[in-house]
N, C-alpha and C positions, 0 to 999 in steps of 0.2 A: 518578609522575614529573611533575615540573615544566612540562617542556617547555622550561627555562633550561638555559645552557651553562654548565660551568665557567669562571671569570672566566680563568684562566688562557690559555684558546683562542679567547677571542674576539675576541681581536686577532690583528692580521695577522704580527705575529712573534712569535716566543718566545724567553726566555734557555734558554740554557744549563741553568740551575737546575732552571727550569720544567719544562725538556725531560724531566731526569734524573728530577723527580718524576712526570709522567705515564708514564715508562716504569717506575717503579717498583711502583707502584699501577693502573696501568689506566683503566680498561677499555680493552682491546684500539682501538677505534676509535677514541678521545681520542687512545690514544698514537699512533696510526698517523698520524692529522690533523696533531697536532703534528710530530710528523717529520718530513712533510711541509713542514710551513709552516718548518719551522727549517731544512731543506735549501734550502727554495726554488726547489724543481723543481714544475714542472705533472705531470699523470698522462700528458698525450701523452710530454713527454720519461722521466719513469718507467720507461714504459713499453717507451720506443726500448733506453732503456741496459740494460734486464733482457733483453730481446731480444737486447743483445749477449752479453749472460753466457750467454743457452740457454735462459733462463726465457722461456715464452712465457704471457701472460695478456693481458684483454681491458681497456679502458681503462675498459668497465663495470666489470669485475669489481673493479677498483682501487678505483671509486668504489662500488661496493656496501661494500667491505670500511674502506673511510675513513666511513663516514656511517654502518657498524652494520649494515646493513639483511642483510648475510653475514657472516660468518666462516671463511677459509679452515678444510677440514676434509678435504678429499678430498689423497690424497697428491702428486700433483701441483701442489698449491695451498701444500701446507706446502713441498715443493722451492722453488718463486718465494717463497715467505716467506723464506728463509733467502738468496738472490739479493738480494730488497727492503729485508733489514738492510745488506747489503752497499753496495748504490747510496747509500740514506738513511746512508750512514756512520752504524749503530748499531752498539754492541757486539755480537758474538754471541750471540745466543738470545732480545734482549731485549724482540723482541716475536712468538716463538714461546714465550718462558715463560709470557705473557699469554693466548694460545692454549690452551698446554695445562693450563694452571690451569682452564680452565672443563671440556675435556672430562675431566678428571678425570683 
């Protein structure tokens, strides 16, 4: 590994395009980042609104799972995944399919 970021994310916004390609190919963290940045929400607020749905996670944990360094795994973490497509207005599954693609 490089240590370079795909050219795609290393701006502070993303199209539309972009978006749909990183959630189509991955890695889970790219697409997550991107999400992120193309909603335009910080991890405090994130965070607040998955709180309102039921989902309870840490603002670490957010930022572990946006930078790679985690991957939700445990069931509780995959429930806030499916809440965090929600918030990030993603289609359904689209970055639990990223997810389950690695564990097999």
């Amino acid at each position: 590994m490089t240590g370079q970021r795909t050219p795609q994310l290393s701006r502070q916004t993303i199209t539309a395009d972009e978006l749909r390609a990183v959630l189509a190919t991955g890695p889970f963290a790219d697409a997550l980042r991107a999400a992120i940045r193309a909603r335009g929400l910080g991890l405090e607020r994130i965070q607040y609104r998955l709180r309102l749905e039921g989902a309870t996670v840490s603002m670490a944990t957010l930022s572990h799972w946006q930078s790679g360094r985690r991957r939700p795994e445990r069931r509780q973490s995959l429930v806030v995944l499916r809440h965090l497509e929600d918030v990030l207005e993603l289609p359904r599954g689209s970055l639990f399919r990223l997810v389950s693609e690695k564990r097999g």
